[in-house]
C-alpha positions as CSV (number, residue, x, y, z in Angstrom):
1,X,-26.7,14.6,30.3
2,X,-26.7,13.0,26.9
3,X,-24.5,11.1,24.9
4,X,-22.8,12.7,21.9
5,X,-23.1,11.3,18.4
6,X,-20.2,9.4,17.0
7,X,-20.9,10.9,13.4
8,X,-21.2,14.8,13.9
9,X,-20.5,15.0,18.0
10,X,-23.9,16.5,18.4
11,X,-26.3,15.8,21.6
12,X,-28.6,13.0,20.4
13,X,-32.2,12.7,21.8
14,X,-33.2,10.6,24.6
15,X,-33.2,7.1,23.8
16,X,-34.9,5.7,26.3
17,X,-32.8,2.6,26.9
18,X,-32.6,1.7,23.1
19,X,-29.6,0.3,21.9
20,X,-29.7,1.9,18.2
21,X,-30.2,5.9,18.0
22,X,-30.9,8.3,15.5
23,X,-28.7,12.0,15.4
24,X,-31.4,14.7,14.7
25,X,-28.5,16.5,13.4
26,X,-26.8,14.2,10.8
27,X,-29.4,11.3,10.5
28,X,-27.2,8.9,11.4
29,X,-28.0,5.7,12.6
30,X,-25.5,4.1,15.8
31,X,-25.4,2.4,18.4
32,X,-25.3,4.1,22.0
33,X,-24.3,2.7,25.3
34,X,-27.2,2.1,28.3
35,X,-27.6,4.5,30.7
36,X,-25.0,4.2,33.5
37,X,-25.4,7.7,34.7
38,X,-23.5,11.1,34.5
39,X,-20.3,9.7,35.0
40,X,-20.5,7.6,32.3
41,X,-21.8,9.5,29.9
42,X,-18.7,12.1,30.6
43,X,-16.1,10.0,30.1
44,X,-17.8,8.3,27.3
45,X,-18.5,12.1,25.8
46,X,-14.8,13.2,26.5
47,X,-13.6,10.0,24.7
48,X,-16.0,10.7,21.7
49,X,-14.7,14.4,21.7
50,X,-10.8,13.4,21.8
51,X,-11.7,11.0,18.5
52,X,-13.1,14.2,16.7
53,X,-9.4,15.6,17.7
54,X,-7.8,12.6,16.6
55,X,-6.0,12.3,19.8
56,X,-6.4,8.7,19.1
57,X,-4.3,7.2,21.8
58,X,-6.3,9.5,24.7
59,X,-9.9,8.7,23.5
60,X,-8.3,4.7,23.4
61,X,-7.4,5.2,27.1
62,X,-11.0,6.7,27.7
63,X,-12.4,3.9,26.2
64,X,-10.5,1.2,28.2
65,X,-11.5,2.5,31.1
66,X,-15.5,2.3,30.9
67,X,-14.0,-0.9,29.5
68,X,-12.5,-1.5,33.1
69,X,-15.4,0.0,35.2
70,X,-18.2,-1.3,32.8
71,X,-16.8,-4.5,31.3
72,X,-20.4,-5.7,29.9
73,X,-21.0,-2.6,27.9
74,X,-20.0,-3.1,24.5
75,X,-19.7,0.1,23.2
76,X,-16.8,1.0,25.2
77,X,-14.8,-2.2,23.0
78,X,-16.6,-1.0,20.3
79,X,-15.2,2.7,20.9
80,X,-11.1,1.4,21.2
81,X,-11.9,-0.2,17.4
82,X,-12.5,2.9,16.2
83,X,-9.7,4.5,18.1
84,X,-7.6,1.7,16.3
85,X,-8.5,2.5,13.2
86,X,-8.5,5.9,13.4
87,X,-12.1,6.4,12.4
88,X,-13.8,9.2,11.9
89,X,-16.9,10.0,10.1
90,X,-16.8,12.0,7.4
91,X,-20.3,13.5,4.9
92,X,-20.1,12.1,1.4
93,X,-21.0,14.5,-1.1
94,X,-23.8,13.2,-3.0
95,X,-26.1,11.7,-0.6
96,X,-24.6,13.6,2.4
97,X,-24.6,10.7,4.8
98,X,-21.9,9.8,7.1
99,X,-19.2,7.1,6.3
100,X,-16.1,5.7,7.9
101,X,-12.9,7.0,6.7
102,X,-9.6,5.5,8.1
103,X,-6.3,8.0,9.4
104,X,-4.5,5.2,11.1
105,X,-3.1,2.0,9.4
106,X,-4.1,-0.9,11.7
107,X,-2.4,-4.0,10.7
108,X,-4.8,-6.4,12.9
109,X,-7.6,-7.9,11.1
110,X,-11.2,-6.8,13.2
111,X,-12.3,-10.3,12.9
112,X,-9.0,-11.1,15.0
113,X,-9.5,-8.0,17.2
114,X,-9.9,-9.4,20.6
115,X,-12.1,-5.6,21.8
116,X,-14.1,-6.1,18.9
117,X,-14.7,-9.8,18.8
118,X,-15.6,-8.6,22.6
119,X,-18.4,-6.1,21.6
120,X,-20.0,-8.7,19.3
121,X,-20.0,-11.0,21.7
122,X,-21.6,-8.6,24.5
123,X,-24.4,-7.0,21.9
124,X,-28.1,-7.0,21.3
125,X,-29.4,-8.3,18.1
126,X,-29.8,-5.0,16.9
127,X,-26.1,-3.5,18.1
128,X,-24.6,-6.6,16.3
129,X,-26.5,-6.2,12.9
130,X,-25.0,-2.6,12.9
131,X,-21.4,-3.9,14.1
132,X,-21.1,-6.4,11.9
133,X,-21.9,-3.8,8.5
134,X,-19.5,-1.1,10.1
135,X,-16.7,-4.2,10.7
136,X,-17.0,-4.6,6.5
137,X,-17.2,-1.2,5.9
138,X,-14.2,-0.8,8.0
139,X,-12.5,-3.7,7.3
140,X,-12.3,-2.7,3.3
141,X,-11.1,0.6,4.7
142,X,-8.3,-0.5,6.5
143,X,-7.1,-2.9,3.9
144,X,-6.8,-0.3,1.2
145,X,-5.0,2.0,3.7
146,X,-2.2,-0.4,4.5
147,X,-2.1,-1.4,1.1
148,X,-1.3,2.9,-0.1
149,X,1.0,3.7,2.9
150,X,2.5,0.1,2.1
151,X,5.7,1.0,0.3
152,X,7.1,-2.2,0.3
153,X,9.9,-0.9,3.0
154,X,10.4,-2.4,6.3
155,X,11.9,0.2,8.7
156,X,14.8,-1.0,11.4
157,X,14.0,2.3,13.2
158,X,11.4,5.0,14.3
159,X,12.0,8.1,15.5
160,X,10.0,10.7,16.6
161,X,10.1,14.5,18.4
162,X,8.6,17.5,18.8
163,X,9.1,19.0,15.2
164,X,8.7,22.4,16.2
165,X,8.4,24.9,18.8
166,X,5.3,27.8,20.5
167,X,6.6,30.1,17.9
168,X,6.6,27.6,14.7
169,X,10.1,27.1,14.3
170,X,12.4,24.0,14.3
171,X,13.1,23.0,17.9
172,X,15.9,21.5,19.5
173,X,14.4,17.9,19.4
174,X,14.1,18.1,15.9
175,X,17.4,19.1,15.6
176,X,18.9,16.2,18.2
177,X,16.9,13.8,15.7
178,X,18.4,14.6,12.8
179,X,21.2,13.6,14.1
180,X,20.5,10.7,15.0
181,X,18.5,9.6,11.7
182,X,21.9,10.6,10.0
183,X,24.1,8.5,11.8
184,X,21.7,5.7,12.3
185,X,21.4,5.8,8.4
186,X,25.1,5.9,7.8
187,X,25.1,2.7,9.9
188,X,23.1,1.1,7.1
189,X,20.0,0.9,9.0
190,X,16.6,1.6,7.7
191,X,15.0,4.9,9.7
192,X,11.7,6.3,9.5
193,X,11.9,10.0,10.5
194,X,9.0,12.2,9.2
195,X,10.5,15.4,8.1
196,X,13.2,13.2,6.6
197,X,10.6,10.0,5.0
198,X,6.8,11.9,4.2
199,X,8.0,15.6,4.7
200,X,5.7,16.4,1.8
201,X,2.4,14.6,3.2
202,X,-0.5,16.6,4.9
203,X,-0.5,15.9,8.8
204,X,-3.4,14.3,8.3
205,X,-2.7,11.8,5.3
206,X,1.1,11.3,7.4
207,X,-1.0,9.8,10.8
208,X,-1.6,6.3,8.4
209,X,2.4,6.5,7.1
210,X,3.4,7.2,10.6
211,X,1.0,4.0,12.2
212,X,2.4,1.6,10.0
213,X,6.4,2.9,10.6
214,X,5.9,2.2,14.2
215,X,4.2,-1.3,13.9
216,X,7.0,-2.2,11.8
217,X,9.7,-0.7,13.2
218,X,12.1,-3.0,16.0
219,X,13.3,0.2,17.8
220,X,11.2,3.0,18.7
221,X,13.5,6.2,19.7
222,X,11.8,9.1,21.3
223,X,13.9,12.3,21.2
224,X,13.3,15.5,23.7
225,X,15.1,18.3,24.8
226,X,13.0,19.7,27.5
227,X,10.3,17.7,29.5
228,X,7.5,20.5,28.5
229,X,8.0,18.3,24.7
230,X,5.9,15.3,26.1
231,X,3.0,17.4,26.5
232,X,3.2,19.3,23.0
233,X,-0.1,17.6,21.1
234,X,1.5,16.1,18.1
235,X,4.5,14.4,19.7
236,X,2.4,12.9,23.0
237,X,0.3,10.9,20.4
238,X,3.3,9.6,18.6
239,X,5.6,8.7,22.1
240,X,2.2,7.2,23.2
241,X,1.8,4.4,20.4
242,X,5.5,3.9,20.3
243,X,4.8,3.1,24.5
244,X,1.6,1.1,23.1
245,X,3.9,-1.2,20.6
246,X,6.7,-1.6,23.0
247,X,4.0,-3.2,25.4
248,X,2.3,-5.1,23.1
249,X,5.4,-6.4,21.5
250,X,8.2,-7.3,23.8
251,X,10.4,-7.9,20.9
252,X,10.8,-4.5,20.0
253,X,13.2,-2.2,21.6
254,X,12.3,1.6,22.9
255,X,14.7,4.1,23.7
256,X,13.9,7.5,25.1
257,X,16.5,10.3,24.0
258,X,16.5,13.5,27.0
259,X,18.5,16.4,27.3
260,X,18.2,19.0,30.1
261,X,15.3,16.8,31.2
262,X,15.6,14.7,34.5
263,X,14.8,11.2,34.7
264,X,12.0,11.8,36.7
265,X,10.0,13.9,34.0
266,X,10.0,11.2,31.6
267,X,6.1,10.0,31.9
268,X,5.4,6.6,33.1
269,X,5.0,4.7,29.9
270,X,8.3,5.5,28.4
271,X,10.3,5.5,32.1
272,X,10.8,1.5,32.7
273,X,12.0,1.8,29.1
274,X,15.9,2.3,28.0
275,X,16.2,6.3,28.8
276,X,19.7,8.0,27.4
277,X,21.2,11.5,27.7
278,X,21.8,13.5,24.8
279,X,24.4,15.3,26.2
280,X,26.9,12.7,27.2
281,X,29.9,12.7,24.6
282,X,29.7,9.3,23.6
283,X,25.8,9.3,23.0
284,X,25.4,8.3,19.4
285,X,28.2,5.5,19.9
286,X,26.5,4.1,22.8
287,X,22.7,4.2,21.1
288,X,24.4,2.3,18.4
289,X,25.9,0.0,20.2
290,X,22.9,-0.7,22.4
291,X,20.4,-1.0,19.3
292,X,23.1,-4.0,17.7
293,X,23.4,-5.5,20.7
294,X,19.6,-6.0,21.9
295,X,18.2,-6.1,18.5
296,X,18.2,-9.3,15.8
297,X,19.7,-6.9,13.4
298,X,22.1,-8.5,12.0
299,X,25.6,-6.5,10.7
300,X,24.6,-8.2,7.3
301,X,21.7,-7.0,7.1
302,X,23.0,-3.3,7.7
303,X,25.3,-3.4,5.0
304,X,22.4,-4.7,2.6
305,X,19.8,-2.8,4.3
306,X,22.2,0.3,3.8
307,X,23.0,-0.5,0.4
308,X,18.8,-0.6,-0.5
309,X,18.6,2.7,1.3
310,X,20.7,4.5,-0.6
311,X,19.9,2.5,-4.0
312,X,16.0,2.7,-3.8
313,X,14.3,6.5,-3.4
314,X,12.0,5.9,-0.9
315,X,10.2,9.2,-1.3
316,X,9.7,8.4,-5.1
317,X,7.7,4.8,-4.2
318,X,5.5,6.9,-2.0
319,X,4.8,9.4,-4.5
320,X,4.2,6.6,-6.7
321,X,2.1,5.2,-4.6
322,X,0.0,8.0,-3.6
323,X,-0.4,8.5,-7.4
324,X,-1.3,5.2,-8.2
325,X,-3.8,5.1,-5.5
326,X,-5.0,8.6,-7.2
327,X,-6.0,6.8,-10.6
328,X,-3.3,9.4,-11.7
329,X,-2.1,6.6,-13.8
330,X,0.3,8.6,-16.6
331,X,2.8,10.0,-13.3
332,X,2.5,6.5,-11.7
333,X,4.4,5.1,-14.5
334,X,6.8,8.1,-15.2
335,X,7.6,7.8,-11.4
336,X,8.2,3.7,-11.9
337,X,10.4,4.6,-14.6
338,X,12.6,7.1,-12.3
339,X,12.6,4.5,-9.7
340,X,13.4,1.7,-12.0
341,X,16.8,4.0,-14.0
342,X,18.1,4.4,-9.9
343,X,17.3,1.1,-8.9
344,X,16.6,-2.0,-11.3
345,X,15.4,-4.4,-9.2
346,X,12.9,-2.7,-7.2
347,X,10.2,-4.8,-6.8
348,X,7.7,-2.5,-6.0
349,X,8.1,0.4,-9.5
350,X,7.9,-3.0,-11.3
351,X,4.5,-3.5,-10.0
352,X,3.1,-0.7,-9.6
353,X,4.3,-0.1,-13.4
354,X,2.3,-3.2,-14.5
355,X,-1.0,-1.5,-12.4
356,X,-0.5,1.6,-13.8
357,X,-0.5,0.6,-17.4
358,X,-3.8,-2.0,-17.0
359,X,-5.6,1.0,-14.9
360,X,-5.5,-0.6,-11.7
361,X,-4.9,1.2,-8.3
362,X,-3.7,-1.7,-6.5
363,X,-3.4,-5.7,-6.7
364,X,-7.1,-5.7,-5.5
365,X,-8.6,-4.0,-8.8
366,X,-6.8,-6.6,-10.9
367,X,-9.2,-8.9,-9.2
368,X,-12.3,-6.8,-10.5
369,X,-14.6,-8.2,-12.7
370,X,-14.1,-6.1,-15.9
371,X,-10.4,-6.2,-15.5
372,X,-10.8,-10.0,-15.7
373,X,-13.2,-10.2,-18.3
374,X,-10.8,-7.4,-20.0
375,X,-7.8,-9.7,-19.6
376,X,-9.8,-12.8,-21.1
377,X,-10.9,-10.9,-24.1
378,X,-7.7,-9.9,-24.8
379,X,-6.3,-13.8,-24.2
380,X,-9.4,-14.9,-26.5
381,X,-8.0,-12.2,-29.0
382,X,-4.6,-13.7,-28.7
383,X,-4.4,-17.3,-28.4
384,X,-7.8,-18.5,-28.8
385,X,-9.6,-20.7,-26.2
386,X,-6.6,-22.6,-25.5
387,X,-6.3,-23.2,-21.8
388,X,-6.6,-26.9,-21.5
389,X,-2.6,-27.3,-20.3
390,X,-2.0,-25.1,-17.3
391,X,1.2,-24.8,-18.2
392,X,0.9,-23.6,-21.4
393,X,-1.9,-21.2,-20.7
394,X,0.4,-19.5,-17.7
395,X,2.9,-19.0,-20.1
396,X,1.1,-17.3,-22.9
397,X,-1.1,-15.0,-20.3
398,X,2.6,-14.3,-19.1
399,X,3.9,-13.5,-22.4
400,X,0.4,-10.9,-23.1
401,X,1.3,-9.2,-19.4
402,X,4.7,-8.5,-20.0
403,X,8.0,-8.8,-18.3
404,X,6.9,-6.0,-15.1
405,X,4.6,-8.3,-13.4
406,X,7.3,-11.3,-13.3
407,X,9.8,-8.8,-12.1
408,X,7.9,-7.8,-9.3
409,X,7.2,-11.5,-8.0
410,X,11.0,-11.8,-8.9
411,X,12.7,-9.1,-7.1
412,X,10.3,-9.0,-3.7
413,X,10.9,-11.1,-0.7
414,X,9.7,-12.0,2.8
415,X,5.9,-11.1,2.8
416,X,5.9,-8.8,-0.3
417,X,7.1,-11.7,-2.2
418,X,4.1,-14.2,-0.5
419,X,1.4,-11.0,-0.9
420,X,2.3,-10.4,-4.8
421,X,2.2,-14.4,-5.6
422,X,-0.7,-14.9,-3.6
423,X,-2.6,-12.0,-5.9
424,X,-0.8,-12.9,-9.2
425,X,-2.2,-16.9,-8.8
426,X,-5.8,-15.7,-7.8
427,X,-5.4,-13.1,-10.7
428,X,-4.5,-16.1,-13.1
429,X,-6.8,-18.1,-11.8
430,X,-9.5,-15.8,-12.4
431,X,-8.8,-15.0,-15.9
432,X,-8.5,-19.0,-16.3
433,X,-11.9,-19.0,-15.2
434,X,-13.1,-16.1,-17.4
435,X,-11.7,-17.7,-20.5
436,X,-13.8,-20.7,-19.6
437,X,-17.0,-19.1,-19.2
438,X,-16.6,-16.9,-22.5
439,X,-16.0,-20.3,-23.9
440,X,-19.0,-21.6,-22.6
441,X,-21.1,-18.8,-23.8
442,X,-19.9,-18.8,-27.2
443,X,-21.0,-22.8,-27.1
444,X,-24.4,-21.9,-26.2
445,X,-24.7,-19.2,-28.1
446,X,-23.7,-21.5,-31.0
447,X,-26.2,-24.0,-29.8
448,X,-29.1,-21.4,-29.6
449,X,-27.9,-20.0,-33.5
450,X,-28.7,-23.6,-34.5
451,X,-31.7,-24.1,-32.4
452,X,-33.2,-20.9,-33.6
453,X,-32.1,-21.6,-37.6
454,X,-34.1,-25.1,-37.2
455,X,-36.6,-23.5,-35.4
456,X,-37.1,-21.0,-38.2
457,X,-36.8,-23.6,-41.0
458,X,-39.5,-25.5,-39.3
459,X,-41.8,-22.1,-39.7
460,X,-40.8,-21.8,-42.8
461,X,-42.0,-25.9,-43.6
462,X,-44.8,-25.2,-41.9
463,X,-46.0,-22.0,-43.7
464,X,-45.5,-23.8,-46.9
465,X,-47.6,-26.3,-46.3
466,X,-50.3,-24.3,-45.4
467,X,-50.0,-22.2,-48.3
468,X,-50.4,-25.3,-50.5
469,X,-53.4,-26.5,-48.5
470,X,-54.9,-23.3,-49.0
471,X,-54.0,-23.2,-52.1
472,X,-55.4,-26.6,-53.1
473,X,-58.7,-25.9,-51.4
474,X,-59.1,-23.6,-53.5
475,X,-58.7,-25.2,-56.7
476,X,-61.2,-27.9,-55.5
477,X,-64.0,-25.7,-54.5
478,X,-63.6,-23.5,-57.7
479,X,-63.7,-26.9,-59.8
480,X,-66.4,-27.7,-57.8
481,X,-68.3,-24.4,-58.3
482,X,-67.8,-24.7,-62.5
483,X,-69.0,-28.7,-62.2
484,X,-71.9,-28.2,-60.4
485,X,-72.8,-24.9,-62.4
486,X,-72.1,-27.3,-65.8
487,X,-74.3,-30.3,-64.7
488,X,-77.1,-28.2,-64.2
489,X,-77.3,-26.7,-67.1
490,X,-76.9,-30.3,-68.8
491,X,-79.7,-31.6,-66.7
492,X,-82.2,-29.6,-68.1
493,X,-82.0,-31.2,-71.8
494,X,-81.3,-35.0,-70.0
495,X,-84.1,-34.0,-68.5
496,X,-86.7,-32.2,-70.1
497,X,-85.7,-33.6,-74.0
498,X,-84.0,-37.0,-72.8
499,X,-80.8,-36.3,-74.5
500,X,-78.7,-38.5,-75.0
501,X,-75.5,-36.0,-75.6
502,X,-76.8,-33.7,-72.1
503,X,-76.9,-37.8,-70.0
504,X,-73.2,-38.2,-71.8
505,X,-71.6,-35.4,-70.7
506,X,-73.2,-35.0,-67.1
507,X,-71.4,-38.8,-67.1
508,X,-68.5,-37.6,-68.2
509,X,-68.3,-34.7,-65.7
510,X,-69.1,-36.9,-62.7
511,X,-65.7,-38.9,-63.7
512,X,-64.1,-36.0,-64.1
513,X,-64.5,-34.4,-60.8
514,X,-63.8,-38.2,-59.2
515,X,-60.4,-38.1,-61.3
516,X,-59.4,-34.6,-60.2
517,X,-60.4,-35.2,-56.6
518,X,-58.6,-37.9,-56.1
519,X,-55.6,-36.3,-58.0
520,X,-55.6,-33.6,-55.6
521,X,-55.8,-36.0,-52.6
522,X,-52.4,-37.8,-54.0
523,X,-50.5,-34.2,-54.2
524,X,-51.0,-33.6,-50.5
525,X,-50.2,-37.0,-49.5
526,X,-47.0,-36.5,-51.4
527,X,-46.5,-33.3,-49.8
528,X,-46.9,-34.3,-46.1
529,X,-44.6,-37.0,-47.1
């Protein structure tokens, strides 16, 4: 028996206790697990297989088991990262290799990610390589997926159910839940219910939404009407992470909802939790009451909480979002706007406005290198390189951005407020820099203008003078040539007849040519000089 590929979940070839193998099927690189046997290799298979079904939480519990039986392997750490992250590999279109795409919003870092940190620690040279470029790859991933499902909101509650029944319609836990997201929401507190919060989102765009609700969420309700719910696909993988977060998090608070179910169908994660019956008369009375008494919610904060729920449309900001992350830049803004005429101060229209309107899908692009360089040109445009005062320059770049970027730092609070300032001061910092290396360039190129104009008026000196040299050579040997031709005609006569006149004017010519020569010799000295 082989083991599956994580790419395509085909058979790959023998490997022959390699650490990196290549699918026959999809080409894909990856690492595999030694050869432990048939055991093994099932699990490991039936893991892989339950990823491909994004039955995230099962595969995870897969994985932690080979962890468990085979703690030196790495690829069972590896195979809980990916579980995580809700990886799965998808065929891009133009070269048709595999790459990572993320359905689950994971808010750890990997480089903090104790089962990952795990597999680089336990890996070959060759299995680390590979980890290490899948951990970017990934890493960039999950960062721009909790940046699009990050409305800004931070959810008091979660609540989840079986949404609807065998035949397709709206069951009874769905029913129970709306309920309770009503009166929870009357209380003033801030509930994530899917049908209510992302009823619009495709089931599998709503699996990142829905991570993030429960990792921010301080009560986790589970809602079912009949114990057969638990099993139904959909609402085992939610009640499982909520089980998952309560564990990991002691501070949060879950509460399993049950009607005409006994106690003793509940399954084991969610049983030595708070477990309430439906049914009783006082139910909703007592769930409040027990969430504002075990929770740090304060009474406060409901009313305020209450006040934002009702004041900011949180299905708008998502649609905004979604939008913006789109590059469908014209309905981001005209969504900011409707957000902004219900609710003013809402931090997150006012910054996704400012994106919107400079072309940028999130805080990250603003950070690229031709929205800098954009930004500069437009400063250079503007105010010149004047930069020297900080002070100064922060407040002209501020004046050029407008008043939606300020807003948004403004308005938002708590992390929001720390995540927006954090990007806004590297965004000014970079555009600082930007202005400063434009200014540098136009220097230099300034400098090499000059060079080049001395450098050329040098060529031209230089040409010059050899003109004139050649020139001047000229005029010498030509004078030379109707000298000598003169004297010998004149030294026939001198010669021949003795005259006088002929030895006279060969005399005078000899002078001559002396007195030119040396004429000619003063010119150049004058022109070298």
């Amino acid at each position: 028996m082989g083991y599956v590929c994580k790419m395509c979940g085909k058979l790959l070839p023998p490997c022959e206790e390699k650490s990196i193998c290549e699918c026959e099927c999809c080409g894909s690189r990856q690492t595999v697990p030694k050869l432990y046997g048939d055991k093994y290799t099932e699990i490991y298979n039936r893991a892989c297989g339950l990823r491909f079904k994004t039955d995230f939480e099962g595969a995870e519990k897969l994985f932690s088991q080979l962890c468990e039986e085979f703690p030196d392997e790495p690829e069972g750490y590896w195979g809980k990262v990916l579980c995580r992250c809700g990886i799965l590999y998808e065929e891009e279109a133009v070269s048709g290799m595999k790459l990572p795409v993320c359905h689950r919003a994971y808010s750890t870092s990997l480089r903090d990610d104790k089962d990952c940190c795990t597999a680089l620690s336990l890996a070959d040279s060759e299995q680390s390589a590979f980890y290490r470029r899948e951990v970017s790859a990934i890493e960039m991933l999950r960062k721009e997926m909790l940046e699009r499902v990050g409305t800004g909101v931070r959810y008091d509650a979660y609540i989840c159910c079986r949404l609807t029944d065998d035949e397709g319609k709206a069951s009874d836990d769905s029913l129970i839940a709306g309920e309770i997201y009503e009166q929870l929401t009357k209380e003033g507190l801030r509930v994530f219910y899917s049908p209510e919060t992302i009823g619009e989102i495709a089931s599998k765009d709503a699996e990142a939404y829905i991570s993030a609700a429960i990792n921010c969420a301080a009560v986790l309700i589970v809602v079912s009407a009949e114990k057969e719910s638990f099993k139904a696909h959909g609402f085992k993988s939610e009640w499982s992470r909520c089980a998952a977060a309560a564990m990991k998090d002691s501070g949060k608070l879950l509460i399993t909802c049950i009607k005409d179910t006994d106690t003793g169908d509940v399954p084991a994660e969610l049983s030595d939790h708070k477990i309430m019956d439906v049914s009783q008369m006082s139910f909703l009375t007592e769930l409040i009451r027990y969430i504002k008494t075990n929770t740090d919610i304060a009474e406060d904060d409901h009313i305020e909480h209450g006040a934002a729920a009702r004041s900011t449309p949180e299905k708008l900001i998502r649609r905004m979002n979604i939008f913006l992350a789109d590059e469908d830049f014209e309905a981001a803004e005209e969504y900011s706007d409707m957000i902004l005429d219900a609710a003013p101060e809402c931090w997150q229209a006012h910054f996704v406005k400012f994106l919107a309107f400079n072309g940028c899908r999130s805080g990250n692009d603003l950070l690229l290198e031709e929205v800098v360089s954009s930004f500069a040109d437009d400063y250079i445009l503007r105010y010149g390189f004047d930069f020297t005062d900080d002070e100064v320059f922060e407040a002209q770049l501020g004046s050029m951005l407008g008043e939606n970027i300020k807003k948004a730092v403004g308005y938002a609070d708590g992390d929001d407020k720390l995540r927006i300032s954090t990007v806004y001061e590297r965004f000014v910092s970079a555009v600082r820099d930007a202005v400063f290396a434009k200014e540098q360039e136009k220097i230099e190129d300034e400098e090499k203008n000059e060079l080049d104009a001395i450098r050329r008026r040098h060529e031209s000196e230089k040409e010059e003078r050899l003109a004139y040299e050649r020139k001047r050579v000229l005029i010498r040997n030509r004078f030379l040539t109707y000298i000598a031709a003169a004297v010998g005609l004149l030294l026939f006569p001198a010669i021949r007849f003795k005259a006088k006149w002929a030895i006279l004017l060969i005399t005078v010519l000899v002078i001559l040519t002396f007195a030119v020569l040396a004429g000619l010799g003063n010119k150049k000295e004058k022109r070298l000089k």
